[in-house]
PANU-537864 format. One record per residue (C-alpha): residue number from 1; residue in three letters; x, y, z. Coordinates in nm, 2 decimals, m for minus. Layout:
BEGIN
REC     n   res        u        v        w
REC   NUM   ALA        X        Y        Z
...
This chain:
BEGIN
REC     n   res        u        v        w
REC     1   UNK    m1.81     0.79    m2.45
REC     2   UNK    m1.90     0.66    m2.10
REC     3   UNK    m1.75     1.00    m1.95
REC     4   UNK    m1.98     1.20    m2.22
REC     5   UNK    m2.27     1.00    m2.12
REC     6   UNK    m2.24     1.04    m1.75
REC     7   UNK    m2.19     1.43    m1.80
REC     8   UNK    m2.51     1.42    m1.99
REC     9   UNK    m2.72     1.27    m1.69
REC    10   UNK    m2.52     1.49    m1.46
REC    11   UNK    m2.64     1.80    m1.63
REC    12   UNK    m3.01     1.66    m1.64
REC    13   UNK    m3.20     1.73    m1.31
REC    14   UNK    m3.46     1.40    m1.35
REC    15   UNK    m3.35     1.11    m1.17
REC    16   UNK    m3.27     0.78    m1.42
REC    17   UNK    m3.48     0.56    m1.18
REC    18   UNK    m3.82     0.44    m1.32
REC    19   UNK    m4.08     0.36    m1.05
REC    20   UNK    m4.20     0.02    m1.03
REC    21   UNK    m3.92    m0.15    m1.23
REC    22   UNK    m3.79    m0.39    m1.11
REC    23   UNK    m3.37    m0.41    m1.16
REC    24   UNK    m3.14    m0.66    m1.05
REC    25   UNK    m3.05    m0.78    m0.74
REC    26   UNK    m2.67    m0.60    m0.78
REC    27   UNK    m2.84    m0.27    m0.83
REC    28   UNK    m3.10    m0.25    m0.58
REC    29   UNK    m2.80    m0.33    m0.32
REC    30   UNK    m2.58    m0.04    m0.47
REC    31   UNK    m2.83     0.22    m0.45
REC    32   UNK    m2.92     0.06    m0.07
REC    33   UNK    m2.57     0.15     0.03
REC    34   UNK    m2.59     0.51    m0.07
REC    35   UNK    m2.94     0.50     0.04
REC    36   UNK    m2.81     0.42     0.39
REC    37   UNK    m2.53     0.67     0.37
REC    38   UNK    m2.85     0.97     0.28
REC    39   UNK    m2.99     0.84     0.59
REC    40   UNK    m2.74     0.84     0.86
REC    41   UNK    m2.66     1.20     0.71
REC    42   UNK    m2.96     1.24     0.82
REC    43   UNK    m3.01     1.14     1.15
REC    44   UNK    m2.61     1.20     1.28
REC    45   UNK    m2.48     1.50     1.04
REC    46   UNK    m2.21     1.63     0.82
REC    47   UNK    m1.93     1.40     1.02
REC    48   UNK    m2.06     1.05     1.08
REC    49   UNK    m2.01     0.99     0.72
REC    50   UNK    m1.77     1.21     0.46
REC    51   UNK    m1.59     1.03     0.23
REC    52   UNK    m1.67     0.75    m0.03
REC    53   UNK    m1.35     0.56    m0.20
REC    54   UNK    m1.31     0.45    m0.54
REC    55   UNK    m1.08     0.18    m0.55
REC    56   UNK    m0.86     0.09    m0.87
REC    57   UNK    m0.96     0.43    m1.03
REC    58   UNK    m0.84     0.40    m1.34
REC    59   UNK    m1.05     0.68    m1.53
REC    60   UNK    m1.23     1.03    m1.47
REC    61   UNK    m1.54     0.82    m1.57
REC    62   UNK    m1.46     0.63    m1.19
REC    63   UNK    m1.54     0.94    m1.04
REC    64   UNK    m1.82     1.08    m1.24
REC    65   UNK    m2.03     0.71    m1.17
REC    66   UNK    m2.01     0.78    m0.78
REC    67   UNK    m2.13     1.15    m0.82
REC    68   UNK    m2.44     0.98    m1.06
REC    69   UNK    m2.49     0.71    m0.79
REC    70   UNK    m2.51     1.02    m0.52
REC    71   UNK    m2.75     1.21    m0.71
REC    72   UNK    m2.96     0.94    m0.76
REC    73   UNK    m3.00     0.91    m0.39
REC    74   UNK    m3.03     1.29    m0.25
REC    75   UNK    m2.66     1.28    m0.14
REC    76   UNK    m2.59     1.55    m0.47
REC    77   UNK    m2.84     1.85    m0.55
REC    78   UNK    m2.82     2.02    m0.85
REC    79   UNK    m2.67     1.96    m1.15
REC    80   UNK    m2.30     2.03    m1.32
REC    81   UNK    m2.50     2.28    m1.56
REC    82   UNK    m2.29     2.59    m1.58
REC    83   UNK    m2.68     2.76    m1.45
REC    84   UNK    m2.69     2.56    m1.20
REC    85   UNK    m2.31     2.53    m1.06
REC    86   UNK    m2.40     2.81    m0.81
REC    87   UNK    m2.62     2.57    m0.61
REC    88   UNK    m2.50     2.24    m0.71
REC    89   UNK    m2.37     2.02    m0.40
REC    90   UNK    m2.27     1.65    m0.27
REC    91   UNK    m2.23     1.52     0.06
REC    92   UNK    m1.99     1.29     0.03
REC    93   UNK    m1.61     1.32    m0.07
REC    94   UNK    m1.55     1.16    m0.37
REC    95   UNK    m1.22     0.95    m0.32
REC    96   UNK    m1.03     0.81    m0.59
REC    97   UNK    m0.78     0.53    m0.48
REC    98   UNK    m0.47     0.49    m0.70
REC    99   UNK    m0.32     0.22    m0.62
REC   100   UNK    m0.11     0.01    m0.92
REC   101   UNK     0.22     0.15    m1.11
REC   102   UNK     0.06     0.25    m1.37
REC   103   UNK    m0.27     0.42    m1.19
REC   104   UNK     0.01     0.62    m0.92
REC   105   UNK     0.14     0.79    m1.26
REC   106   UNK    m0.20     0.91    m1.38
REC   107   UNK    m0.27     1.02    m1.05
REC   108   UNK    m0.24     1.38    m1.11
REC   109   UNK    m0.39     1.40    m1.51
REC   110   UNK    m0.68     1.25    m1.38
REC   111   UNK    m0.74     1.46    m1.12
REC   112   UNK    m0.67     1.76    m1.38
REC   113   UNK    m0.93     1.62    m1.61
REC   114   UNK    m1.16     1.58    m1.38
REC   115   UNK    m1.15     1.91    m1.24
REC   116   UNK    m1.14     2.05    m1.63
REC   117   UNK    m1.48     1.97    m1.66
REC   118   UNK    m1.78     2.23    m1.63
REC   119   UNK    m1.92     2.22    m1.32
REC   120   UNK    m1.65     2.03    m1.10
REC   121   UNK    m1.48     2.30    m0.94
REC   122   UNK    m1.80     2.48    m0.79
REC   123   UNK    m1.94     2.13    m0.66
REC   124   UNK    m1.64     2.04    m0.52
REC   125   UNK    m1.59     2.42    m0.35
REC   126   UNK    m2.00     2.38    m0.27
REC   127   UNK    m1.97     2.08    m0.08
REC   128   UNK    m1.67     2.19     0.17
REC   129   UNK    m1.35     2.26    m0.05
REC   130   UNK    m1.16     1.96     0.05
REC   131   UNK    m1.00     1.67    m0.21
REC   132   UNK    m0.88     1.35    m0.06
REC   133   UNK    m0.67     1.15    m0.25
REC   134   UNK    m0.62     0.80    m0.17
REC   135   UNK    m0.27     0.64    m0.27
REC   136   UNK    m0.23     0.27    m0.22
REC   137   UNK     0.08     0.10    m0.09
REC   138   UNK    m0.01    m0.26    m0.14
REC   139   UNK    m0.13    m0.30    m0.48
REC   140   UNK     0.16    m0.06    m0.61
REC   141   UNK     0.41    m0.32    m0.37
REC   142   UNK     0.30    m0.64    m0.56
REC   143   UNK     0.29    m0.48    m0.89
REC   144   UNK     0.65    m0.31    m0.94
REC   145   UNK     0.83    m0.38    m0.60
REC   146   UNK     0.94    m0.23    m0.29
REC   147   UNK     1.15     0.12    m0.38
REC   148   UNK     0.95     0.13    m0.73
REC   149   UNK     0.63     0.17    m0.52
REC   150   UNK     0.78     0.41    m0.29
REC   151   UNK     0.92     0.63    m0.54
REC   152   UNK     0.58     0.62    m0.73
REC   153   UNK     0.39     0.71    m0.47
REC   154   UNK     0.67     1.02    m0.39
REC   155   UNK     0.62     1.16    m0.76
REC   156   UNK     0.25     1.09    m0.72
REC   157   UNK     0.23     1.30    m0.43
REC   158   UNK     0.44     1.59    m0.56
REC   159   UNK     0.27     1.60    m0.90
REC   160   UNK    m0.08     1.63    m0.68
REC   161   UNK     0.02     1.89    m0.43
REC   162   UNK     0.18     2.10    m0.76
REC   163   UNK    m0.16     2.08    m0.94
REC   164   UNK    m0.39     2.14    m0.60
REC   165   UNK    m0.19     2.45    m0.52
REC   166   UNK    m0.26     2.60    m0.86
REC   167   UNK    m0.66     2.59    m0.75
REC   168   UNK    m0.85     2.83    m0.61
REC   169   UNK    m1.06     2.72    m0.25
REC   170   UNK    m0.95     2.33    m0.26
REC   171   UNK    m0.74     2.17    m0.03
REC   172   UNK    m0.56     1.85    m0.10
REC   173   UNK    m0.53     1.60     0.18
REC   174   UNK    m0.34     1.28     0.07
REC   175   UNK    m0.46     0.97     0.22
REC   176   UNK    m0.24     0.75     0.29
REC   177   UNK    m0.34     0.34     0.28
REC   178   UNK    m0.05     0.22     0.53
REC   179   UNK    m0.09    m0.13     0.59
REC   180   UNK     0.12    m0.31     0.87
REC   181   UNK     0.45    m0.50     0.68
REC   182   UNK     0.67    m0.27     0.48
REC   183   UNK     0.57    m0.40     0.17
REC   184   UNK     0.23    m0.25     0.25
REC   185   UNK     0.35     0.08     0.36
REC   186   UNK     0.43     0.05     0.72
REC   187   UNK     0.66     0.09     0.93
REC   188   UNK     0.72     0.36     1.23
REC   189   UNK     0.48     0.65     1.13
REC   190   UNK     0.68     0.93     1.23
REC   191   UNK     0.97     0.83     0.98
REC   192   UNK     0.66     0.79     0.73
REC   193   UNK     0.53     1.11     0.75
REC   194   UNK     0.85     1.35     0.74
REC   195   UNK     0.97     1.13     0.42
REC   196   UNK     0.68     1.31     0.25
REC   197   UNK     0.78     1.50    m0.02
REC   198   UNK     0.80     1.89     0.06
REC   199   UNK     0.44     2.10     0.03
REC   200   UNK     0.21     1.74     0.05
REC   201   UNK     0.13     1.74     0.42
REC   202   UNK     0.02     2.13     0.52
REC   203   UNK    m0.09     2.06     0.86
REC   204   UNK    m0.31     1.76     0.77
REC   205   UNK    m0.27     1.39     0.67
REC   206   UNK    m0.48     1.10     0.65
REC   207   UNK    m0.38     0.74     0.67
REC   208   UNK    m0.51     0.37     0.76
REC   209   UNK    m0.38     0.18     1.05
REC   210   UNK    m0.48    m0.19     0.97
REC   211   UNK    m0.48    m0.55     1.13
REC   212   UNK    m0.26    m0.60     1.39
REC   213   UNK    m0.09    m0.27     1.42
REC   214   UNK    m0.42    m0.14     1.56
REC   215   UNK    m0.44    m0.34     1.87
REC   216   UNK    m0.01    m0.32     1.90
REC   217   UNK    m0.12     0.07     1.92
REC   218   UNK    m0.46     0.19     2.04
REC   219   UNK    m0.55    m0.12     2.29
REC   220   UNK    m0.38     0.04     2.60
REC   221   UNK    m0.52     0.40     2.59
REC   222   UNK    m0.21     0.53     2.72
REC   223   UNK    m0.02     0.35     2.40
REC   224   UNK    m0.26     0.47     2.22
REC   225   UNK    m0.27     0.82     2.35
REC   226   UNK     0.11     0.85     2.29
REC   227   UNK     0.09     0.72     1.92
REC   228   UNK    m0.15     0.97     1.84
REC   229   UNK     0.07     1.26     1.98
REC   230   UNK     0.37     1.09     1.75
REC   231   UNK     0.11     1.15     1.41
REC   232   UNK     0.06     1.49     1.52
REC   233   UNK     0.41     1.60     1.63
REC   234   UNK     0.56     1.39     1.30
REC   235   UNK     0.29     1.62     1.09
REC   236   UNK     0.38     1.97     1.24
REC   237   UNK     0.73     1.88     1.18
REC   238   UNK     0.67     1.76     0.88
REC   239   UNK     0.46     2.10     0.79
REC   240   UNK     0.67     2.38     0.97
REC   241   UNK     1.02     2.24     0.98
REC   242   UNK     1.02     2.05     0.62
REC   243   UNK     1.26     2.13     0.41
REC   244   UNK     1.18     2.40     0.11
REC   245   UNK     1.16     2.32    m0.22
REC   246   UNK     1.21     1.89    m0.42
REC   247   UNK     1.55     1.74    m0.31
REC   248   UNK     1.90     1.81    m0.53
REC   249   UNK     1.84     1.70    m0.94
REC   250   UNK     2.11     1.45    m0.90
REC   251   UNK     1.91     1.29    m0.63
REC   252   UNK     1.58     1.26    m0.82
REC   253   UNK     1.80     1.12    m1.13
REC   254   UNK     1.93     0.86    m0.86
REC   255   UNK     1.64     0.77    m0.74
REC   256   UNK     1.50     0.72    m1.07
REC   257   UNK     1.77     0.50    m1.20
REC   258   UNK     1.71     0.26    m0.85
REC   259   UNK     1.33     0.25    m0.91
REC   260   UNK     1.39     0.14    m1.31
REC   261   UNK     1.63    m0.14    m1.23
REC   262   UNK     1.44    m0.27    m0.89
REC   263   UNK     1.13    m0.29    m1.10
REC   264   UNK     1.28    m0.50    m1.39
REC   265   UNK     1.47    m0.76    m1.13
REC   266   UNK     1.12    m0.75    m0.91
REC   267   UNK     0.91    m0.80    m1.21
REC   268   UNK     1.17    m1.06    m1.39
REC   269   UNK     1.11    m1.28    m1.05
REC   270   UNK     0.78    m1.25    m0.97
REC   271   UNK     0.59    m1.21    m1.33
REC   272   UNK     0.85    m1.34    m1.59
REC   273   UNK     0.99    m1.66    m1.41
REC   274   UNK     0.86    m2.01    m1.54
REC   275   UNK     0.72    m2.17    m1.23
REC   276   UNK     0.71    m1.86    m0.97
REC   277   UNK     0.37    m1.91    m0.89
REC   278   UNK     0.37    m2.27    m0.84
REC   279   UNK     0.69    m2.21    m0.61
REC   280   UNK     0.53    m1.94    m0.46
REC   281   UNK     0.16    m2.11    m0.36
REC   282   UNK     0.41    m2.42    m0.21
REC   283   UNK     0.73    m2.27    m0.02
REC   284   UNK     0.46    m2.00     0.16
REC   285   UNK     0.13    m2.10     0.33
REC   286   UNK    m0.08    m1.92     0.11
REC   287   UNK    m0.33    m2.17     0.04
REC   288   UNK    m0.37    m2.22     0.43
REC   289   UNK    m0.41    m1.86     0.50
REC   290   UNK    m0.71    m1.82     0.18
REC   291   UNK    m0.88    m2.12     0.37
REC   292   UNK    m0.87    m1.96     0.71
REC   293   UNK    m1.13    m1.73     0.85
REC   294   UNK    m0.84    m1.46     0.99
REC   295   UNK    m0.93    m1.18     0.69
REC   296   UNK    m1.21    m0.94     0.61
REC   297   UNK    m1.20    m1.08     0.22
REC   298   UNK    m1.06    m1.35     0.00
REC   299   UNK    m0.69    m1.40    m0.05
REC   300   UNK    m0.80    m1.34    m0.42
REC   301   UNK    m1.03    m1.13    m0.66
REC   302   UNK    m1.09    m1.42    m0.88
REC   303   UNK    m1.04    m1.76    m0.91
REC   304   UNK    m0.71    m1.81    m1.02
REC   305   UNK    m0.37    m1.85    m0.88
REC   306   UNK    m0.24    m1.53    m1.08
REC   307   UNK    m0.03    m1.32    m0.86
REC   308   UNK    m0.17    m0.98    m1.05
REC   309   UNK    m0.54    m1.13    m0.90
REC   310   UNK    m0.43    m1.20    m0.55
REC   311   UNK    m0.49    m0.96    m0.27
REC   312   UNK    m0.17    m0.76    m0.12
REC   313   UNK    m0.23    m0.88     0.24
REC   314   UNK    m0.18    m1.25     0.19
REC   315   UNK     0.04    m1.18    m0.02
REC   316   UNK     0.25    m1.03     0.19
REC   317   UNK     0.16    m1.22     0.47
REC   318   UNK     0.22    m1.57     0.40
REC   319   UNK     0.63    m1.43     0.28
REC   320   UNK     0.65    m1.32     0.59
REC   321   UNK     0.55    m1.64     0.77
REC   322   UNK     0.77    m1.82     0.58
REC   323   UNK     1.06    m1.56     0.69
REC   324   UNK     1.14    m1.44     0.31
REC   325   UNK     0.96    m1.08     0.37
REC   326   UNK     1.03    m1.05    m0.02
REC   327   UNK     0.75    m0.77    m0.06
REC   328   UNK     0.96    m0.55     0.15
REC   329   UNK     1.35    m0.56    m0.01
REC   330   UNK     1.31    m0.75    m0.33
REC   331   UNK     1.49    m0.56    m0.63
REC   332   UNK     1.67    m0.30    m0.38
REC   333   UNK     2.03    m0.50    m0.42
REC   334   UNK     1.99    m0.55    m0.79
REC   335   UNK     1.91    m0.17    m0.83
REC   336   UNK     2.21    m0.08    m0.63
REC   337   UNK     2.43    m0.33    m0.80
REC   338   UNK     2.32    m0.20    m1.12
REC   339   UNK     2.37     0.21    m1.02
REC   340   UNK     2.74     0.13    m0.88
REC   341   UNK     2.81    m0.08    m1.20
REC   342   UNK     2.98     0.30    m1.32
REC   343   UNK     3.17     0.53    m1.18
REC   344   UNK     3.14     0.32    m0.81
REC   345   UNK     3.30     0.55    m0.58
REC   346   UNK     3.15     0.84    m0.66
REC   347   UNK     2.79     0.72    m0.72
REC   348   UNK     2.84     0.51    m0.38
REC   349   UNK     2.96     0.89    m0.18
REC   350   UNK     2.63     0.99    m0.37
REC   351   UNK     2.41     0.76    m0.19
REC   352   UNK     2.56     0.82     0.11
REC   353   UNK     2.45     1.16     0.08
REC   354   UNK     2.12     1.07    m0.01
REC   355   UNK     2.08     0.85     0.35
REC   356   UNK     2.26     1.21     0.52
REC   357   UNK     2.00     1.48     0.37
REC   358   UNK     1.70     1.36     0.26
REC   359   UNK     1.45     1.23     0.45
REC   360   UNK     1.27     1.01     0.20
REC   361   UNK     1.60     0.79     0.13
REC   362   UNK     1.66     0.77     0.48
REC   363   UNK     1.31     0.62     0.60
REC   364   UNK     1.34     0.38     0.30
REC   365   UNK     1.69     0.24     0.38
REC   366   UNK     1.59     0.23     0.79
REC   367   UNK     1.26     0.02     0.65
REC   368   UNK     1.46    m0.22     0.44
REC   369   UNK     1.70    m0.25     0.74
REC   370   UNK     1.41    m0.36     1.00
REC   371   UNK     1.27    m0.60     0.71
REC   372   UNK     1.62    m0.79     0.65
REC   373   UNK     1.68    m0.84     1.00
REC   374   UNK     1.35    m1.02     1.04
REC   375   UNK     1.44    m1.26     0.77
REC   376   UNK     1.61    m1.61     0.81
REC   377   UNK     1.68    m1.78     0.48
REC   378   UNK     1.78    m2.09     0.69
REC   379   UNK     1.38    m2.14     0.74
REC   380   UNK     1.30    m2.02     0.45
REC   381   UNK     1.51    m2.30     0.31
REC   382   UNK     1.25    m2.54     0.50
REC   383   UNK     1.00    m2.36     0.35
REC   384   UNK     1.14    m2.41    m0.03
REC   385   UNK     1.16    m2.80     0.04
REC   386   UNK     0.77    m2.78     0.03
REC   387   UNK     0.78    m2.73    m0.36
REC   388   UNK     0.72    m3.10    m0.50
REC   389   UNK     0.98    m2.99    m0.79
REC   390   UNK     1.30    m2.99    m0.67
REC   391   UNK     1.46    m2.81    m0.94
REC   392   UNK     1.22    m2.57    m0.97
REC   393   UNK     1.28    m2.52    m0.57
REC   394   UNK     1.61    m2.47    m0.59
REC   395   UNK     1.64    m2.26    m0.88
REC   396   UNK     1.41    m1.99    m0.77
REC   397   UNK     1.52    m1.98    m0.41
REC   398   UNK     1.92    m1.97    m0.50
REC   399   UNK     1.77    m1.62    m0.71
REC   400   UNK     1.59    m1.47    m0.37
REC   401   UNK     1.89    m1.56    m0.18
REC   402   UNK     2.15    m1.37    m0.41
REC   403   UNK     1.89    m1.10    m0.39
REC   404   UNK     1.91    m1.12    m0.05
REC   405   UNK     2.27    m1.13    m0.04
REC   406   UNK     2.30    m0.82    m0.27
REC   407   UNK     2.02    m0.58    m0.08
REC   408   UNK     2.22    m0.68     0.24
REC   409   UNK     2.55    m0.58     0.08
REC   410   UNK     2.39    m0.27    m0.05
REC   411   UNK     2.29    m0.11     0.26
REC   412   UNK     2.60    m0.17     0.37
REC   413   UNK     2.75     0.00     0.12
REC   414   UNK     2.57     0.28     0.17
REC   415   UNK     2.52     0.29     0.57
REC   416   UNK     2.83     0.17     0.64
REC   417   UNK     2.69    m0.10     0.85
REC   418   UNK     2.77    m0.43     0.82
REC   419   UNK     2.47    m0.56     1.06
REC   420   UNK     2.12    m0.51     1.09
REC   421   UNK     1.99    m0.27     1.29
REC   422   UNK     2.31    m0.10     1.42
REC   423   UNK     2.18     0.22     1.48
REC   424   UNK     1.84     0.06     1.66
REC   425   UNK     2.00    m0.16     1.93
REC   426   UNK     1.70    m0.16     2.14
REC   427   UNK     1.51    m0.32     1.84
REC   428   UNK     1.79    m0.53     1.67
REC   429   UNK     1.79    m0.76     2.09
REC   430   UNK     1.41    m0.75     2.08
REC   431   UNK     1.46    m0.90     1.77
REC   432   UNK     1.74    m1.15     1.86
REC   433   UNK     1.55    m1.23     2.19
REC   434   UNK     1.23    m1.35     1.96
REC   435   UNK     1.39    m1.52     1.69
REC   436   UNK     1.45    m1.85     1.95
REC   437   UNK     1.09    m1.83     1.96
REC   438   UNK     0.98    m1.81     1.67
REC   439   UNK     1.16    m2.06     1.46
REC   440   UNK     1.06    m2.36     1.65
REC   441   UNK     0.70    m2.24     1.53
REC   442   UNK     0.84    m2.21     1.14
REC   443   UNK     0.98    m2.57     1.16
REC   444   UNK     0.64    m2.69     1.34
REC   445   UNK     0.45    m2.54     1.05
REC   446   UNK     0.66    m2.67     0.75
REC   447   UNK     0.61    m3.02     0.90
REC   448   UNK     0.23    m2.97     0.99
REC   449   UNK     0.22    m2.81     0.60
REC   450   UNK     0.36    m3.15     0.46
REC   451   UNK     0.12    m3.36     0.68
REC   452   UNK    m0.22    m3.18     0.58
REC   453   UNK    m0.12    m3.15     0.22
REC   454   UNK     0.00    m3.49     0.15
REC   455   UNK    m0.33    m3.58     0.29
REC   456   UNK    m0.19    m3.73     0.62
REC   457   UNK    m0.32    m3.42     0.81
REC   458   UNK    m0.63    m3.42     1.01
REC   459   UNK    m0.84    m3.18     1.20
REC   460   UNK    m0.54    m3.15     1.41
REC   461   UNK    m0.28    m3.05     1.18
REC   462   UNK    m0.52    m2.81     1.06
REC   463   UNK    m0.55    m2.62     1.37
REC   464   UNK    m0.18    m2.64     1.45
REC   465   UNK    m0.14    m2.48     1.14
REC   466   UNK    m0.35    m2.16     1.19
REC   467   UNK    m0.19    m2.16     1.55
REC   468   UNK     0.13    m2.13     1.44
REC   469   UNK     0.04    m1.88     1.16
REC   470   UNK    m0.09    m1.67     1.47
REC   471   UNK     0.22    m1.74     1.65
REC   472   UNK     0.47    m1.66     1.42
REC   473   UNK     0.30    m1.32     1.30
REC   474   UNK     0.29    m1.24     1.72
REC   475   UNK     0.67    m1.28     1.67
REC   476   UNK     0.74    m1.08     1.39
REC   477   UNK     0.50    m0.81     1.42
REC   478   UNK     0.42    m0.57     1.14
REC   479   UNK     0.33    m0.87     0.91
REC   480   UNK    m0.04    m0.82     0.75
């Protein structure tokens, strides 16, 4: 009904506004912000201002409320009337953001109903030809899991660039939203870009750099010079040397099999366990971090201690100051356990083949690897004796230690390493020469953590805290 409604005004050339009224405070700012966008148009052209991102699109109906919002500020002329669609336009890219499980599957039938409908196609070719599609990392992360959301966002991506090649004058560019821990999609962008499934990167990709990762990169310009030539070597490769055609069947079927069983031992933890939450908003400093002014927006959407309402970068974060990293390996040993559970030696040659030949595997296992060796469940430990119910503590961390155990004993398994990081030497003694560092700073903060919570903290504490929440993310790297 609201998608039937919205194609109605669409087709209808008279604005909805009504001079004089006076609307609410909410819509007045909305229209100002496209208002704004008409004007810089305006006064700086075509590319100070291109795209406009939907985030959480969840229905067609998302993307047929921005086009309304743009015609009702002079940013679309015309109308989706088949009598008009020779002259109907809009100025800004309409960007859907997928970025849950469940929206990462409906990716691509959106995107086909939306472009069933009379009218689309001609804007869209009107207005410059090009279709970005946002895919989120985080969200996806903290809803089903590290290789779940990685394998999502591959079938994603496959099923898109299969239904943009069947159109006529529209190019697909995916658009990646990379955070900088692996549980939000980083890691080294060159690995990132040729694990992209075949046909999805065409001499073009788009993707975020975020937080700290920006001023690791782009503050020396000759860093930041070299980076930039890594993105574009990584997407020639990537779009001249890739390989032809989807991986082997049996490796899909594998892959499958991994992300079904890492989602159910990620989800048991996190969403079916009496007591997570509470565990979680003690043995991390999450509570700290939502009352510091280090983020552009609040730890949560709403006010509750939900994890399906908190944002993905404190979430995140505050694991990885607490040396647990569980966004980024969580499930992978339990998926792995569960796959060799039959016919073990063969199904353990097969994943070897998988980390030989295809590209995707390989860039997952080598992320997993950097994550692992950046853990310490000795501090972690001190973190869990934060939690004011013992047995609660010391259930739920004996279950992300086995985990721990099991992803580690997995990757060896399948690499045939035993330690982390043995084919990255350089990085596993940068590593090794920071860790000395770094854990005095973890033991400072669980005892600075105790202090300001049990209400023995003052103003002091408080800043100690936030210093060594600065100092251990220096340390680490790749944490927000």
């Amino acid at each position: 009904a609201r998608r039937d409604l919205l194609l109605r005004l669409l087709n209808d050339a008279r604005p909805l506004r009504v001079p004089e009224h006076a609307y609410s405070v909410l819509v007045q700012n909305e229209l100002a912000i496209f208002g704004c966008a008409r004007d810089l148009l305006a006064r700086f052209g075509r590319e100070a201002l291109r795209h406009y991102i939907i985030s959480h699109t969840e229905t067609v109906s998302d993307l047929l409320e921005v086009l309304l919002l743009q015609k009702e500020c002079g940013l679309m002329r015309g109308t989706l009337d088949p009598r008009d669609a020779q002259s109907v336009i809009a100025d800004l890219i309409i960007v859907p953001l997928f970025e849950t499980i469940d929206d990462l599957r409906n990716a691509a039938p959106i995107m086909r109903e939306f472009y069933a409908l009379p009218g689309i196609l001609k804007l869209v070719v009107n207005s410059g030809g090009q279709q970005d599609v946002m895919l989120g990392y985080s969200d996806s992360n903290k809803d089903g899991g590290i290789l779940t959301s990685i394998w999502e966002l591959y079938h994603a991506s496959t099923a898109l660039a299969e239904f943009f090649a069947s159109l006529t004058n529209v190019t697909l560019r995916l658009f990646h939203g990379r955070g900088g821990t692996v549980g939000r999609g980083g890691g080294p962008s060159y690995d990132a870009i040729l694990a992209q499934p075949p046909g999805t990167v065409n001499g073009q990709i788009r993707l975020t750099e975020q937080g700290e990762v920006i001023n690791a990169k782009y503050a020396n310009p000759d860093i930041g010079r070299r980076n930039l030539e890594t993105l574009m070597a990584a997407a020639l490769e990537a779009t001249f040397c890739a390989a032809e055609g989807p991986p082997p069947q049996e490796f899909i079927a594998a892959a499958d099999a991994l992300s079904t069983a890492s989602m159910s031992a990620y989800r048991k933890l996190v969403y079916e366990t009496p007591g997570f939450v509470d565990y979680f908003f003690a043995a991390t400093p999450i509570a700290e971090i939502a009352e510091l002014n280090i983020g552009s927006r609040p730890a949560s959407r709403k006010a509750t201690r939900r994890i399906e309402d908190l944002r993905a970068i404190p979430w995140s974060f505050s694991w990885g100051q607490s040396r647990v990293a569980l966004p980024g390996w969580f499930g992978f040993g339990a998926a792995v356990e569960a796959f060799l559970s039959d016919e073990r030696p063969a199904r353990v040659a097969l994943l070897r083949r998988m980390n030989a030949e295809w590209p995707f595997f390989r860039a997952l296992l080598s992320n997993l690897d950097m994550v692992m060796a950046k853990t310490d469940m000795g501090v972690a430990r001190r973190y869990a004796g934060l939690v004011p119910d013992r047995e609660l503590a010391a259930r739920i961390f004996a279950e992300i230690e086995a985990e721990w155990r099991r992803a580690g004993d997995a990757l060896a398994a399948i690499t045939g390493a035993n330690e982390r990081l043995a084919d990255n030497p350089a990085l596993a003694r940068s590593i090794a020469h920071r860790f000395p560092y770094i854990a005095p700073l973890n033991h400072l903060q669980v005892e600075l953590l105790r202090r300001w919570r049990s209400g023995r903290g003052d103003e002091a504490a408080q800043r100690g805290i936030l210093v060594s929440i600065n100092g251990i993310a220096a340390g680490i790297r790749n944490t927000g």
